[in-house]
BADO-41090 format. One line per 5 residues: number of its first residue (from 0); their letters; for each residue x negated, y negated, z negated of N, C-alpha, C. Coordinates in steps of 0.1 Angstrom, whole numbers. Example, Ala and Ser with C-alpha at 12.3 -4.5 7.8 and 13.67 -1.06 7.14 Angstrom:
BEGIN
0 = AS = -132/57/-78/-123/45/-78/-132/33/-78; -128/22/-71/-137/11/-71/-129/0/-79
This chain:
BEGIN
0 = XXXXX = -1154/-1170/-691/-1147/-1157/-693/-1132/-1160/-692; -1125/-1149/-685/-1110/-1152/-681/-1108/-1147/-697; -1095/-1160/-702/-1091/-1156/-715/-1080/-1139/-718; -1081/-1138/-706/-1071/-1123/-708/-1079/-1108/-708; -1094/-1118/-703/-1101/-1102/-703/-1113/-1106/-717
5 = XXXXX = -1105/-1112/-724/-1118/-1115/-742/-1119/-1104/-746; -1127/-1095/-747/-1128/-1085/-759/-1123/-1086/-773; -1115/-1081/-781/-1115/-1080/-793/-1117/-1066/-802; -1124/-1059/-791/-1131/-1042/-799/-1135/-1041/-813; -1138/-1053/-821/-1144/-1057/-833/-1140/-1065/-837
10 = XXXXX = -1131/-1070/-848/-1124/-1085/-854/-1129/-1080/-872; -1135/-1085/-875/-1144/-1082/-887/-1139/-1097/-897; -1135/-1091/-910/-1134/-1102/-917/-1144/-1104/-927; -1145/-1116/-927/-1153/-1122/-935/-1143/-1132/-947; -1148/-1128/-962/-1143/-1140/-968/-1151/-1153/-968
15 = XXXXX = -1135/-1161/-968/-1146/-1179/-963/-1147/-1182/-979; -1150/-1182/-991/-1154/-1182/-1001/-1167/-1182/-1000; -1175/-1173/-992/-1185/-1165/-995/-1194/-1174/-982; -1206/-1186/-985/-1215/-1192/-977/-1226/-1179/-974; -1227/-1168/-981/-1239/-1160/-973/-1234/-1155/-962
20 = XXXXX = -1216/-1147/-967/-1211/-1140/-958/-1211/-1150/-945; -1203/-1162/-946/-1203/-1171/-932/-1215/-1168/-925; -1228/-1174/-933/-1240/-1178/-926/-1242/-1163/-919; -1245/-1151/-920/-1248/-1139/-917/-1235/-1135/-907; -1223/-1139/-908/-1216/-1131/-895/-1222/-1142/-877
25 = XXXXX = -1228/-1154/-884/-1232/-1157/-871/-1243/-1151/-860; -1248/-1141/-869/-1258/-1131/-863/-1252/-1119/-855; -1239/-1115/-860/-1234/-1103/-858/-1224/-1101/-848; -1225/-1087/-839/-1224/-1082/-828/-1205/-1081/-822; -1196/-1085/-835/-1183/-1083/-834/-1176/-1096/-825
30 = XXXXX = -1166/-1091/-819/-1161/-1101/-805/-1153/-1107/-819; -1145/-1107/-824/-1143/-1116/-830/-1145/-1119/-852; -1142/-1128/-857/-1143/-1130/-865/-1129/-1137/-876; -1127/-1126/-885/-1114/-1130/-897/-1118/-1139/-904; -1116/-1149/-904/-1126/-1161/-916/-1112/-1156/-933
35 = XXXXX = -1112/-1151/-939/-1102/-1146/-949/-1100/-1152/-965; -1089/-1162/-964/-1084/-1174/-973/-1073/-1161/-981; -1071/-1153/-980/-1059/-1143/-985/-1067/-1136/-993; -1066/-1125/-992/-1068/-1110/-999/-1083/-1111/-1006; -1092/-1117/-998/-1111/-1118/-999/-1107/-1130/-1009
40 = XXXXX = -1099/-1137/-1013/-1103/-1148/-1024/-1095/-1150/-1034; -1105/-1154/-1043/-1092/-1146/-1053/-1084/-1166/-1057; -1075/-1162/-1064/-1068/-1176/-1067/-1075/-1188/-1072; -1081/-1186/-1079/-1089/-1199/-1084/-1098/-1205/-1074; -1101/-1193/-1066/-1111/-1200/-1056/-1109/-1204/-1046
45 = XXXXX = -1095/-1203/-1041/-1085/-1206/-1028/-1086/-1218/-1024; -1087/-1229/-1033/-1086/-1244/-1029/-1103/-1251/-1027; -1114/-1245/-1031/-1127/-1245/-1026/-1134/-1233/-1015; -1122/-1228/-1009/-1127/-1218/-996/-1123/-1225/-988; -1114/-1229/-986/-1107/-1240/-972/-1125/-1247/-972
50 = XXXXX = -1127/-1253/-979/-1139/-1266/-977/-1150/-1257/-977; -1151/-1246/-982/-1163/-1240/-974/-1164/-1237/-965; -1152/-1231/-954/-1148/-1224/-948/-1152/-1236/-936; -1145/-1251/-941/-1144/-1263/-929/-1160/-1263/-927; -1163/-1261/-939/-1180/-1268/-933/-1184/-1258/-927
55 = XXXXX = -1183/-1245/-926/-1189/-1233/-921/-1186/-1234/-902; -1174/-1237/-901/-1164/-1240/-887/-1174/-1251/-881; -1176/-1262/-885/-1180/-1275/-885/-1198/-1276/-881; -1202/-1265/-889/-1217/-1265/-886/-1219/-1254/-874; -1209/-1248/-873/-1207/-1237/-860/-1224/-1226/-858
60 = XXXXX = -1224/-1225/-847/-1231/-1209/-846/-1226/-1199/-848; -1211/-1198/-844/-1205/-1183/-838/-1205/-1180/-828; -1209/-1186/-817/-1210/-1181/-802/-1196/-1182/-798; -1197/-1173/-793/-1185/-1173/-781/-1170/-1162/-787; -1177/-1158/-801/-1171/-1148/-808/-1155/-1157/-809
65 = XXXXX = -1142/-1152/-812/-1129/-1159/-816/-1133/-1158/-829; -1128/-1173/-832/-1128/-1173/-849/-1113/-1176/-850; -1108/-1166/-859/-1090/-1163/-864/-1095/-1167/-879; -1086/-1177/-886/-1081/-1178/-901/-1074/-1171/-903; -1074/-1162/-915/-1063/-1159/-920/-1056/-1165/-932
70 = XXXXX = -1044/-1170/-934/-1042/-1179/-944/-1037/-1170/-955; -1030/-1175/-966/-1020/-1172/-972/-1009/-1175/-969; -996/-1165/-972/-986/-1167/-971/-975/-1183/-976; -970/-1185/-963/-960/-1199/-966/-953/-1198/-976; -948/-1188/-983/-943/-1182/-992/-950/-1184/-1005
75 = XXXXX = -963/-1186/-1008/-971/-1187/-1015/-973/-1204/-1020; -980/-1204/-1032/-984/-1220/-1035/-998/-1224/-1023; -1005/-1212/-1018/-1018/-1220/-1013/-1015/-1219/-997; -1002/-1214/-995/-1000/-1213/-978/-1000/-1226/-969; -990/-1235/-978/-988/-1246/-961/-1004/-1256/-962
80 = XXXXX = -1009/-1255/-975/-1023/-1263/-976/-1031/-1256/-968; -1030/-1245/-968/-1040/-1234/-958/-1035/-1237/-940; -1025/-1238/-940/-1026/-1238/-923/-1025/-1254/-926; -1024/-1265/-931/-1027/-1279/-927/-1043/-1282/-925; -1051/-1271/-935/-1062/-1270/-933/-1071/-1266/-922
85 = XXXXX = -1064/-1255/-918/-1071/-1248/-907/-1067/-1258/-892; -1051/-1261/-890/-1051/-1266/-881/-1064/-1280/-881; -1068/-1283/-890/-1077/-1295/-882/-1094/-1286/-882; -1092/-1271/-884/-1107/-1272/-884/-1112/-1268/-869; -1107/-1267/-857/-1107/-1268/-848/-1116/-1247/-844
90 = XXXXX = -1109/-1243/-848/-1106/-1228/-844/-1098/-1220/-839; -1098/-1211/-832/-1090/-1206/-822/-1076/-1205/-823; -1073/-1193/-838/-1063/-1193/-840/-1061/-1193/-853; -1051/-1195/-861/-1045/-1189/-871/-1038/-1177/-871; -1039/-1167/-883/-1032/-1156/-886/-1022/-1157/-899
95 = XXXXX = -1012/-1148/-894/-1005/-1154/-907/-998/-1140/-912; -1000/-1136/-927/-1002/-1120/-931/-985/-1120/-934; -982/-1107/-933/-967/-1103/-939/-959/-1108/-924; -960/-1105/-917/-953/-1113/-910/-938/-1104/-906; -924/-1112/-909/-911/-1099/-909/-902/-1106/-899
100 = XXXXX = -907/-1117/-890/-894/-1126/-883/-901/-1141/-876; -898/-1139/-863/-896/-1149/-855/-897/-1161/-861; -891/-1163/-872/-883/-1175/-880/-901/-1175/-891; -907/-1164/-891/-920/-1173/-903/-929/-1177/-891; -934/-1173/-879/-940/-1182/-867/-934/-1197/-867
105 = XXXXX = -921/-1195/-867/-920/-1210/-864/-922/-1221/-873; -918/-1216/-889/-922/-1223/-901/-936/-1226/-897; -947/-1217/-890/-964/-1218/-897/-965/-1232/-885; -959/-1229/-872/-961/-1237/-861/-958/-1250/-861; -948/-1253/-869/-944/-1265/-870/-953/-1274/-882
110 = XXXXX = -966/-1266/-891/-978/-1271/-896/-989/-1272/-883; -990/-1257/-879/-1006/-1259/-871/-1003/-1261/-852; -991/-1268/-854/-992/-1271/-840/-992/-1266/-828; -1000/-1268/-820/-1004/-1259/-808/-1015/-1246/-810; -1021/-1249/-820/-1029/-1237/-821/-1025/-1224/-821
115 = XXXXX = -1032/-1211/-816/-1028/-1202/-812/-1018/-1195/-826; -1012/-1187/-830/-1007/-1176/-842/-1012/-1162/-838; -1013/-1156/-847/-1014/-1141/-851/-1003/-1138/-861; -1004/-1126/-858/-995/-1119/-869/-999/-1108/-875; -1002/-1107/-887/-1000/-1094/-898/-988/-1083/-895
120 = XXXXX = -990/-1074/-891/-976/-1062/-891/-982/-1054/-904; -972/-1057/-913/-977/-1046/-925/-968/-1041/-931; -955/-1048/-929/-941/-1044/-936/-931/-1035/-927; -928/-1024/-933/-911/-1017/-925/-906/-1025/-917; -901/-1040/-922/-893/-1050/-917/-900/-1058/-906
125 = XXXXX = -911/-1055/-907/-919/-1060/-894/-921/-1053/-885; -925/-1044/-884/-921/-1029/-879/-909/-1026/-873; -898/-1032/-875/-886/-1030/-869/-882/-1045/-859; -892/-1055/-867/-887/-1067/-857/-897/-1068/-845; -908/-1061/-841/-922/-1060/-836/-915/-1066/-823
130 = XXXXX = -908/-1063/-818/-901/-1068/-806/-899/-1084/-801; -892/-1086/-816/-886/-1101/-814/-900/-1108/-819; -910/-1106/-827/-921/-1115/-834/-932/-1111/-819; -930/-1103/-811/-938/-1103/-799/-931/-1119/-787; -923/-1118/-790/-921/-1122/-780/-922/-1141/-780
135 = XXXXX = -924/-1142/-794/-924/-1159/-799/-935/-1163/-794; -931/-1176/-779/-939/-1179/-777/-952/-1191/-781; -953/-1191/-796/-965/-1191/-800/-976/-1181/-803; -971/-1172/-805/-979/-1156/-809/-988/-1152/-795; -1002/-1150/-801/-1012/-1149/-792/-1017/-1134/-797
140 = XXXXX = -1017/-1126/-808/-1022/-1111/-810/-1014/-1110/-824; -1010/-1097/-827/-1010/-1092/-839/-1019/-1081/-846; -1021/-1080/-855/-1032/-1071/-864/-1024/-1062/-878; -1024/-1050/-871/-1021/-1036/-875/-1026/-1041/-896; -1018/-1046/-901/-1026/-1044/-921/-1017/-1030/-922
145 = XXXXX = -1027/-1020/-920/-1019/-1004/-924/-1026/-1002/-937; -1029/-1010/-946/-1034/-1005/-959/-1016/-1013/-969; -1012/-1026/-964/-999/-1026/-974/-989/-1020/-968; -987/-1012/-951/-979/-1009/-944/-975/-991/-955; -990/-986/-957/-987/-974/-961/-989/-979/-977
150 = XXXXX = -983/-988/-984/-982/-995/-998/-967/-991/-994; -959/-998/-983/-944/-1001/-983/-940/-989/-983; -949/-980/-975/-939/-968/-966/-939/-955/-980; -946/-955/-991/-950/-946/-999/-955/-935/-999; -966/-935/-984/-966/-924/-976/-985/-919/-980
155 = XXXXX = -988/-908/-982/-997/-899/-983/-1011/-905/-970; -1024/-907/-975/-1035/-905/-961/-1034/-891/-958; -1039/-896/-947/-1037/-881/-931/-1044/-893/-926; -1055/-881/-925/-1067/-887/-912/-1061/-889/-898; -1051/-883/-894/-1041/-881/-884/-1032/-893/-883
160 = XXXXX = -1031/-904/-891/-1021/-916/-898/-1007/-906/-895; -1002/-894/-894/-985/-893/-889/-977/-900/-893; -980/-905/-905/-969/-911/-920/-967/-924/-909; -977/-930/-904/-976/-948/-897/-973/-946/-886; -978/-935/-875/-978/-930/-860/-962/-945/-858
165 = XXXXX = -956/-941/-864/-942/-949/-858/-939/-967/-854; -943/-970/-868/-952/-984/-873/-959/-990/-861; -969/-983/-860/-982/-984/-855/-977/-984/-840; -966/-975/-833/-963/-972/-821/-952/-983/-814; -948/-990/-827/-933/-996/-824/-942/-1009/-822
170 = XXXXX = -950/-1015/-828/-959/-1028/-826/-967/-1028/-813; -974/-1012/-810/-983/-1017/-794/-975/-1014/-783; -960/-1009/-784/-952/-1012/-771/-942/-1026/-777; -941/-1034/-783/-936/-1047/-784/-954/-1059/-777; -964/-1053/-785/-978/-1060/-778/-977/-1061/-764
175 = XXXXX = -978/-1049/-756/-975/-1046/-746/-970/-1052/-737; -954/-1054/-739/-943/-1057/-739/-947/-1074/-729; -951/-1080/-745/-947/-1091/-739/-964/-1094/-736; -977/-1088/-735/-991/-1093/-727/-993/-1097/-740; -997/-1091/-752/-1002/-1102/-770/-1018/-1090/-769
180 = XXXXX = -1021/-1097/-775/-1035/-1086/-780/-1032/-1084/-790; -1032/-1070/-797/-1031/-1062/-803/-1044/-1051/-812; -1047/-1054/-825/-1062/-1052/-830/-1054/-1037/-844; -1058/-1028/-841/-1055/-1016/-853/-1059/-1023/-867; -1059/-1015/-876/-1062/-1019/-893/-1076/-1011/-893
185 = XXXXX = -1077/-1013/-904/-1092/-1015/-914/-1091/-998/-917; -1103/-992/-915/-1104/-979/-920/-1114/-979/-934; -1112/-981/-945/-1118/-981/-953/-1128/-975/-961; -1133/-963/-956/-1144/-954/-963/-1153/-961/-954; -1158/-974/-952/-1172/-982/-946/-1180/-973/-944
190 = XXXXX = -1182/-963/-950/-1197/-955/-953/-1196/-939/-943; -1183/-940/-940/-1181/-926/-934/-1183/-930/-916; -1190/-929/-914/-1192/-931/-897/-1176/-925/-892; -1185/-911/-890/-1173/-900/-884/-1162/-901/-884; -1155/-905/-896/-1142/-908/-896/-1135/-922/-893
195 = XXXXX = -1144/-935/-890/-1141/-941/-886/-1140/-944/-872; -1149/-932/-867/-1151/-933/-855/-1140/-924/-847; -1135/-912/-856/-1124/-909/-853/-1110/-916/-850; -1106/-924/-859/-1098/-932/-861/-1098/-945/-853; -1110/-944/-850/-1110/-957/-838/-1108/-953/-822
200 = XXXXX = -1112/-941/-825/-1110/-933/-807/-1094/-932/-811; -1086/-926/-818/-1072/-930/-816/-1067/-940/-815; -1071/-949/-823/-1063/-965/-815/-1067/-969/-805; -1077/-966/-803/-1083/-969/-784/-1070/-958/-779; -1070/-949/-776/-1060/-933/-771/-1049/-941/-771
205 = XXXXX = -1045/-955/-782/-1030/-954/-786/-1024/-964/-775; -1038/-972/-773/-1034/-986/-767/-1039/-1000/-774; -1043/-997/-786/-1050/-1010/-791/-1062/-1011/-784; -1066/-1029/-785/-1074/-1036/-779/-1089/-1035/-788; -1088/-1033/-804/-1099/-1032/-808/-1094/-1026/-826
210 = XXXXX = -1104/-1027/-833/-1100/-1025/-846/-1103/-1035/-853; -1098/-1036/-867/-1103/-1048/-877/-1113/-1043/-887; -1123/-1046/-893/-1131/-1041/-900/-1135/-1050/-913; -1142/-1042/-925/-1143/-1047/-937/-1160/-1048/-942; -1168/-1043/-930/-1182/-1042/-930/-1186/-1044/-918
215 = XXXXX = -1199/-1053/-918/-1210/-1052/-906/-1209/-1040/-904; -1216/-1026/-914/-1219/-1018/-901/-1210/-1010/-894; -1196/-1016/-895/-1185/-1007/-891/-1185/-1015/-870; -1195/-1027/-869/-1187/-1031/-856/-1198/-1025/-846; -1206/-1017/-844/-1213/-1009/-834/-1205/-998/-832
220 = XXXXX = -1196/-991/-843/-1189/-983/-839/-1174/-983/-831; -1169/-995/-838/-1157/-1001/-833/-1159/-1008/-815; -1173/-1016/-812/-1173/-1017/-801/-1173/-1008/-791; -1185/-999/-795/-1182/-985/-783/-1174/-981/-781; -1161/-973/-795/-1154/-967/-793/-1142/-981/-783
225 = XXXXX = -1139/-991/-787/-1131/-995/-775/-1136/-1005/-763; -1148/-998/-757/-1154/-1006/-746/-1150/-994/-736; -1154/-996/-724/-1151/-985/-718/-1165/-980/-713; -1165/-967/-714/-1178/-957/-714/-1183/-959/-702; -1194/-952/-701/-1204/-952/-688/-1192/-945/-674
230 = XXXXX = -1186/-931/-679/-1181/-921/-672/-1169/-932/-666; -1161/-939/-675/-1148/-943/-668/-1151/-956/-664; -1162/-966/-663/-1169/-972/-652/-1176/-967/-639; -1176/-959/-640/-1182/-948/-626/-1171/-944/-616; -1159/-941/-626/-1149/-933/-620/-1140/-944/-615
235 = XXXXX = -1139/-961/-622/-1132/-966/-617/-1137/-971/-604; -1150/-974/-602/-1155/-974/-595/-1152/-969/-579; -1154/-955/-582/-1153/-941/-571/-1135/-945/-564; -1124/-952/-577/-1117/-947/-573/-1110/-959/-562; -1119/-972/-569/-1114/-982/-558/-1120/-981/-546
240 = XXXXX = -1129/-976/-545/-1140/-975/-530/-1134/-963/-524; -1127/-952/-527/-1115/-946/-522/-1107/-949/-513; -1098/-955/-522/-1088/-963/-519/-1083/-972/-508; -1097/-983/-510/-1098/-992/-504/-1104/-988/-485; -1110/-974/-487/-1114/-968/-481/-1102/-961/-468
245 = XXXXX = -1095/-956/-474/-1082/-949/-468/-1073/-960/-467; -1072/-969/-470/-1060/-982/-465/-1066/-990/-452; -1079/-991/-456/-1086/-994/-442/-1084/-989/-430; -1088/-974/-432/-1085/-962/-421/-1070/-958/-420; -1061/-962/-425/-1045/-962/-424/-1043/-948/-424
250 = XXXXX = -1053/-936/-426/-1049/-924/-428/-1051/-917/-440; -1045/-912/-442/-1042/-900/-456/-1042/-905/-470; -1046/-898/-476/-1045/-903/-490/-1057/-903/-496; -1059/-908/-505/-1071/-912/-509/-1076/-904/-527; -1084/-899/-524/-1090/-883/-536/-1100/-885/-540
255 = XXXXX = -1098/-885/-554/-1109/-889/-563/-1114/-878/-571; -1125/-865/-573/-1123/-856/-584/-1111/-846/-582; -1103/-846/-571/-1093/-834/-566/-1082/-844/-574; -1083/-854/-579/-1073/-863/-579/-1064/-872/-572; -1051/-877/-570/-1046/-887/-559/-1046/-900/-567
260 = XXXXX = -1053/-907/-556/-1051/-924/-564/-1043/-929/-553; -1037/-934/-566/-1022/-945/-563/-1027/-956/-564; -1022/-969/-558/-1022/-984/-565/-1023/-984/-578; -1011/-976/-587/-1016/-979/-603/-1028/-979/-604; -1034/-968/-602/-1045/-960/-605/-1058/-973/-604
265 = XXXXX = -1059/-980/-590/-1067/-992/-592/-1063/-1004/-595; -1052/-1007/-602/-1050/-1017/-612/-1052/-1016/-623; -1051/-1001/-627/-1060/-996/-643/-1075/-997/-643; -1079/-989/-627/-1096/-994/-625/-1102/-1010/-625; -1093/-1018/-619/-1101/-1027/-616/-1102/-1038/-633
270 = XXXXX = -1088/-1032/-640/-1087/-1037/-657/-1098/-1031/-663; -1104/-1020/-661/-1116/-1015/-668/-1129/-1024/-668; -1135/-1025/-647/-1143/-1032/-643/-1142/-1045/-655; -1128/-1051/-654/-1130/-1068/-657/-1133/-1066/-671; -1126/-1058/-680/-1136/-1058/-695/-1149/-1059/-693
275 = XXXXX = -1155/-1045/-688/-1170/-1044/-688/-1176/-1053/-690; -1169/-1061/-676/-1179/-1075/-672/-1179/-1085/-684; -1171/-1088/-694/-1163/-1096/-700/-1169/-1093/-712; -1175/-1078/-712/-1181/-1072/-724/-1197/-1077/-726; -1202/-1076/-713/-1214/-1076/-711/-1219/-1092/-705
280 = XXXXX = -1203/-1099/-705/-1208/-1115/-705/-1211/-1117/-717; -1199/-1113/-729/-1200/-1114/-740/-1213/-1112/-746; -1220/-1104/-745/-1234/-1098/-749/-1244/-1108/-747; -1247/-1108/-733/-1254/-1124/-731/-1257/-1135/-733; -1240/-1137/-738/-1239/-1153/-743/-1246/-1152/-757
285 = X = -1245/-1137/-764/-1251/-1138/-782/-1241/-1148/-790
């Protein structure tokens, strides 16, 4: 699978504390997996999750799914032990939460090496640097934490996010920007289909690559809503065989649905096609 067409529709955390949790996300349908040394553990338990977590990495059966750590903060007593840890347990990337500056990537890199980084956007201050923490060339995706984002901002739920719209908008044109994958935040009523499924058709709408989730049964919803549907593989389809059609025959323009396709137009189709495929290798491999 080409690394730029991975799916990440589904990045589901798991805390690594937790040997049932590990053992059971190796069954499960999400393109990727949060192994979570932060928020899922509480302090006492922090220095025996690394060693569950290594043996969990170690005895493997994730498939083809990305496995991201998320550590604790460098800032913290259990942070630089957490990325000296992770870098040897031989997983994709590290994530590193809070993230407000260029300058904490390079602190974490100069522990875990070559290994990929993530970044947490959850702060105002991160939110305004989205640009410059995009562009560090260790950073491989950031991940939308809009549960301390709307902590910082003091701002009211709206099923609508208006309060973050900004936040949220300033991180996926810095993603963008510089080619990072880019994963929305956690919708927390687990239990509410509908509204997650709401909320996930907008970050799909916004431009995010996938969402993060806090439950198994949240990743069947999260994958549909950012795979691409039956309709807009048909259409991208129609639109390249168009195209390809009228450039052949060097005459007129090429109409899809009373639509004109441009070049854009099948460089957005043929990005659709290569998920699909990418989706549905993904599937196979299990």
């Amino acid at each position: 699978m080409d690394p730029r067409n991975r799916p990440y529709r589904s990045a589901l955390y798991i805390p690594a504390s937790k040997e049932r949790a590990l053992d059971k996300a190796r069954g499960l349908a999400c393109d990727a997996i949060i192994f979570d040394l932060e928020d899922a553990v509480t302090p006492e338990e922090k220095p025996a999750a690394r060693a569950t977590l290594a043996k969990a990495i170690e005895t493997g059966g994730y498939g083809n799914r990305a496995r991201i750590v998320r550590i604790n903060g460098l800032d913290t007593q259990w942070g630089a032990e957490d990325a000296e840890a992770v870098a040897a347990m031989g997983v994709d990337a590290v994530l590193l939460p809070k993230v407000e500056s260029p300058d904490h990537l390079t602190a974490l890199a100069e522990i875990t090496g070559e290994l990929p980084i993530w970044a947490m956007m959850e702060t105002p201050v991160g939110m305004l640097n989205a640009t410059q923490i995009a562009a560090h060339p260790k950073l491989e995706g950031m991940v939308m934490g809009t549960n301390d984002l709307a902590k910082e901002l003091q701002c009211r739920f709206r099923p609508d996010r208006l309060p973050m719209l900004t936040g949220l908008g300033l991180c996926v044109l810095a993603a963008k920007a510089h080619g990072r994958v880019i994963v929305d935040g956690v919708y927390n009523a687990y239990l509410d289909e509908a509204g997650l499924e709401e909320e996930a058709t907008q970050g799909r709408d916004m431009g995010f690559d996938g969402k993060t989730l806090i439950h198994p049964a949240q990743v069947e919803i999260a994958n549909r809503a950012f795979a691409p549907s039956e309709d807009e593989i048909d259409l991208a389809r129609r639109q390249i065989a168009a195209f390809e059609e009228t450039e052949a025959s060097g005459q007129g323009v090429a109409v899809v649905d009373g639509r004109i396709v441009e070049n854009l137009h099948v460089v957005t189709a043929r990005e659709i096609l290569a998920k699909a495929e990418a989706i549905a290798e993904l599937a196979a491999q299990g």
